[in-house]
N, C-alpha and C positions, 0 to 999 in steps of 0.2 A: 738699561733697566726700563726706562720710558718705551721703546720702543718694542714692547707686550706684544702681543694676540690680542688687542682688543674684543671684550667679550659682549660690549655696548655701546653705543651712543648716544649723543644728547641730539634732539632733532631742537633746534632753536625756534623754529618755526617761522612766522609773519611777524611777530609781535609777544613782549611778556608784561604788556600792559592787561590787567584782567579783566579792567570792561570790556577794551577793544576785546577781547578775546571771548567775550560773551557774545556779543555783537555779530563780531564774523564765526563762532559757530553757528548764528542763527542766521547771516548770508549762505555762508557754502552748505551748510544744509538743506536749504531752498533749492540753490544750485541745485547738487547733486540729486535732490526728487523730481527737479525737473526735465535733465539730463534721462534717469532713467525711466520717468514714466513716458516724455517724448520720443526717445529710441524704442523703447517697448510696446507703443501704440505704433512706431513707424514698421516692425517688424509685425504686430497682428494685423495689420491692415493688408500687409504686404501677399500675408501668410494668408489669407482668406477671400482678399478679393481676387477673384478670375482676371478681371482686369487687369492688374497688374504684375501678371503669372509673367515676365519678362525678361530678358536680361540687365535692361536698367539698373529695374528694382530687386532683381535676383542680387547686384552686384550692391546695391544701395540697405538691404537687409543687412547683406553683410559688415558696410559700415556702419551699420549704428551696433550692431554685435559687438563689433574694436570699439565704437566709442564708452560701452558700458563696462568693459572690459578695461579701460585706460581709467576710465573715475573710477572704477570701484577699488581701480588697484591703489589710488589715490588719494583720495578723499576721507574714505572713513575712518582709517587712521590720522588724518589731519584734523578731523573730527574730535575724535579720544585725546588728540593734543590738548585741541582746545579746553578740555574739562578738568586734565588731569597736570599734578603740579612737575612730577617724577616725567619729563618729558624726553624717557631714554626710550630705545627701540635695540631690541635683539641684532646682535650679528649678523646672523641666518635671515632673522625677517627683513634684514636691511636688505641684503643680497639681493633676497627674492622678489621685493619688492624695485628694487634696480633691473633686474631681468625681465619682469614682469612689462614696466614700463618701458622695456628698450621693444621687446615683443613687440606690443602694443601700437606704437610709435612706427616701427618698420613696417608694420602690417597695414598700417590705415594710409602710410603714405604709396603703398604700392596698390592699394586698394584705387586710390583716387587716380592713378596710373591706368587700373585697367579700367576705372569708370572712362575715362577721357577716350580711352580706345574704343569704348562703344561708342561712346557719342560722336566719335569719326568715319567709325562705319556706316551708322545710322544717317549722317549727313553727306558725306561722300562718297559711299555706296549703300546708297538705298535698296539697290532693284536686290544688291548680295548679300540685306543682311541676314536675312535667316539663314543662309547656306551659311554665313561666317561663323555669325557669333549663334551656333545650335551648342545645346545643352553640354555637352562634352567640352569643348571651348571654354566656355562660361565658365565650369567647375573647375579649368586647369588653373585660369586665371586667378582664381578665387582662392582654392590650394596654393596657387606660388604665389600671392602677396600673404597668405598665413606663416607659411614657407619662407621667405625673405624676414620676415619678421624673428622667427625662429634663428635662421640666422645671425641675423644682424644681436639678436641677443648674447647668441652662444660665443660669439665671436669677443664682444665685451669685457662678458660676465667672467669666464675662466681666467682671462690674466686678474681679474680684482682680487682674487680667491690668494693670489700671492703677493701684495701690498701690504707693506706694512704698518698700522697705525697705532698711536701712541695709546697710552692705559686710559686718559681721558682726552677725549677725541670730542670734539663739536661739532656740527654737520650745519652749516649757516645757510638752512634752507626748512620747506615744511614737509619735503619727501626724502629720500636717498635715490635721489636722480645722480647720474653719474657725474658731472663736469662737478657738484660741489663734494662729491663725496670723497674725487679727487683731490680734490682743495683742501680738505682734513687728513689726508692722509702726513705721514710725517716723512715719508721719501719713498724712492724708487720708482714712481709713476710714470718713468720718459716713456717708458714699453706702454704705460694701457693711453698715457695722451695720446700716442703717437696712432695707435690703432683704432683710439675716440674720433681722432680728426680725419684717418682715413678713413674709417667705414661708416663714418656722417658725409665724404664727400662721396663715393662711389656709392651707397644707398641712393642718398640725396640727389647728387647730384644725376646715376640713370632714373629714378624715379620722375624725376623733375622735366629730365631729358626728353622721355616719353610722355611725357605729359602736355609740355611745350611744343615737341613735331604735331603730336595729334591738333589740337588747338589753331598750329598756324595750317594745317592743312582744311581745317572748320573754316577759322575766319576766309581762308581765301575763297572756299565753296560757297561760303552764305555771302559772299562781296559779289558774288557773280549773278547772282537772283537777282533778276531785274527791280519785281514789285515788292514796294518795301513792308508790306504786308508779310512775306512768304519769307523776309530777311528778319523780320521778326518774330515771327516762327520756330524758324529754323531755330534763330542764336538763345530763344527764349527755354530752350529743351536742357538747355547748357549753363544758364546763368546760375541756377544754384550750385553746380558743383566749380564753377570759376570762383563763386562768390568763397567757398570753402578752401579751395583751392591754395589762393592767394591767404586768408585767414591762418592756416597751417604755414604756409613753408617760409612766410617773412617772417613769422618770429620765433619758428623752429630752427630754419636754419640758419638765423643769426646767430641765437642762444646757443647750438655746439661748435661755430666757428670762427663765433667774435674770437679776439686777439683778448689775452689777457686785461688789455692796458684799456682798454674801454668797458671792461666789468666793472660793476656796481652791484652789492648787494639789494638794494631798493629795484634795481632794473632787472636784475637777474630774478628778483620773484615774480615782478607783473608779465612777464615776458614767457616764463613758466605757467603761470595762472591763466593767461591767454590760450597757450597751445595745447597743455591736457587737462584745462577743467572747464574752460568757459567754451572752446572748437566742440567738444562734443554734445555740451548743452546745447550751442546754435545749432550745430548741423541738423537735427528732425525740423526747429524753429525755419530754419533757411527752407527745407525741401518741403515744408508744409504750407507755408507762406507764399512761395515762388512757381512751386508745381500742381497746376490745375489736375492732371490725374489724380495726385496724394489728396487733395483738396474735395472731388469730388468722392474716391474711394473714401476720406473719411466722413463723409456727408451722410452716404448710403449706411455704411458703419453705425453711425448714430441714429437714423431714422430705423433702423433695424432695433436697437435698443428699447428704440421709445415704443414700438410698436410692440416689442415684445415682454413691456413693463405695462402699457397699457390691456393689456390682453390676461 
């Protein structure tokens, strides 16, 4: 009898203290404007200045796209949490919102995959890379990390569709990400754990793989530059997407492969919060900060403003 077709659940959230909950609507709300206005200024900048007509930033557009894409699928219902007392979510939106973010999530880490392979081309074959990495290249790349993501969703999602959960079912989390949505379930999960941890490690773990060859085959090309000028250089073209790099995958992929026995609800949220709310607010922050092209394109970008407010 218990074990219904649930037709709702309760999303517990962060907190059912109401000021806290005042409070952090008015954090993650910040967040999340900040998230998408800096991917959204990373993307016109992108889109407009000549300079930056490249593969880089053709592959760097794209990530801030996944990263707007991951808050929004996120956030603003975390949002309406915060306001509202009825803190259930539809079946269907639970779902979708679990697929959404497995998308999401697969795309931006294959994403960062084929950023690193330019940045290997670019430093260890300089003289080849416009033969390499030319426009057709670029857009495969771009397609099969959208593509992996897609994947990696569909792959998921379909076994959840046949889990069974009790008539009131709790979800001890602020989204319907997968590992807790598992956790509420009232049985039968060995099938979609088993398929969680595998296609968190073969995602992950080739995304990571490619990610790691490209990298050691960088560091040993910029160790070989004599003048440390030129090794600075070099490794300076690369620091923001290491910096992001590393940001994502230690505390993504701890969070689908810790072991039970080391979960914590308190740890399993900040660890969550880190990987798809706070990674895509830094990311424009990181490549805006770190990269003198984005820096000077958005210099020009603004003196164009001003000039054409004053006028």
């Amino acid at each position: 009898e218990n074990q219904t077709s649930a037709s709702e659940f309760v999303l517990l959230g962060l907190t059912s203290d109401p000021h806290l909950q005042s409070f952090l609507f008015f954090v993650f709300s910040v967040i999340y404007f900040i998230t998408l206005f800096g991917n959204m200024v990373i993307m016109i900048v992108i889109s407009t200045d000549t300079h930056l007509h490249s593969p880089m930033y053709f592959f760097l557009f794209h990530l801030a796209l996944t990263d707007i894409c991951y808050a929004t699928t996120i956030v603003p219902y975390m949002l309406v949490n915060f306001l509202v007392k009825q803190k259930t979510i539809e079946f269907s939106t639970c779902i979708i919102q679990m697929s959404l973010i497995l998308l999401s999530a697969g795309s931006e880490i294959f994403m960062l995959s084929a950023m690193a392979y330019d940045r290997y081309v670019a430093i260890c074959k300089p003289l080849h890379y416009q033969e390499v990495m030319n426009r057709l290249v670029c857009s495969q790349l771009v397609g099969g990390a959208w593509a992996m993501g897609v994947l990696h969703s569909i792959i998921n999602t379909l076994p959840m569709l046949n889990v069974q959960f009790c008539k009131y079912t709790e979800i001890k989390h602020f989204s319907c990400e997968l590992p807790p949505l598992l956790a509420a379930a009232c049985g039968g999960t060995f099938l979609n754990k088993l398929v969680l941890l595998s296609s968190a490690a073969i995602f992950g773990s080739s995304s990571f793989l490619l990610t790691l060859i490209s990298y050691i085959y960088i560091i040993s090309t910029v160790l070989k530059i004599q003048s440390a000028k030129g090794r600075h250089k070099a490794f300076s073209t690369c620091s923001s997407h290491l910096i992001i790099v590393v940001l994502l995958y230690a505390t993504a992929l701890f969070q689908y492969t810790k072991p039970s026995s080391v979960s914590s609800f308190v740890l399993d949220q900040l660890f969550s919060i880190q990987y798809s709310i706070l990674t895509p607010m830094l990311n424009p922050i990181i490549y805006s900060l770190k990269n003198n092209d984005v820096k000077t394109a958005l210099g020009r970008m603004l003196g164009k403003i001003q000039v054409s407010q004053s006028v």
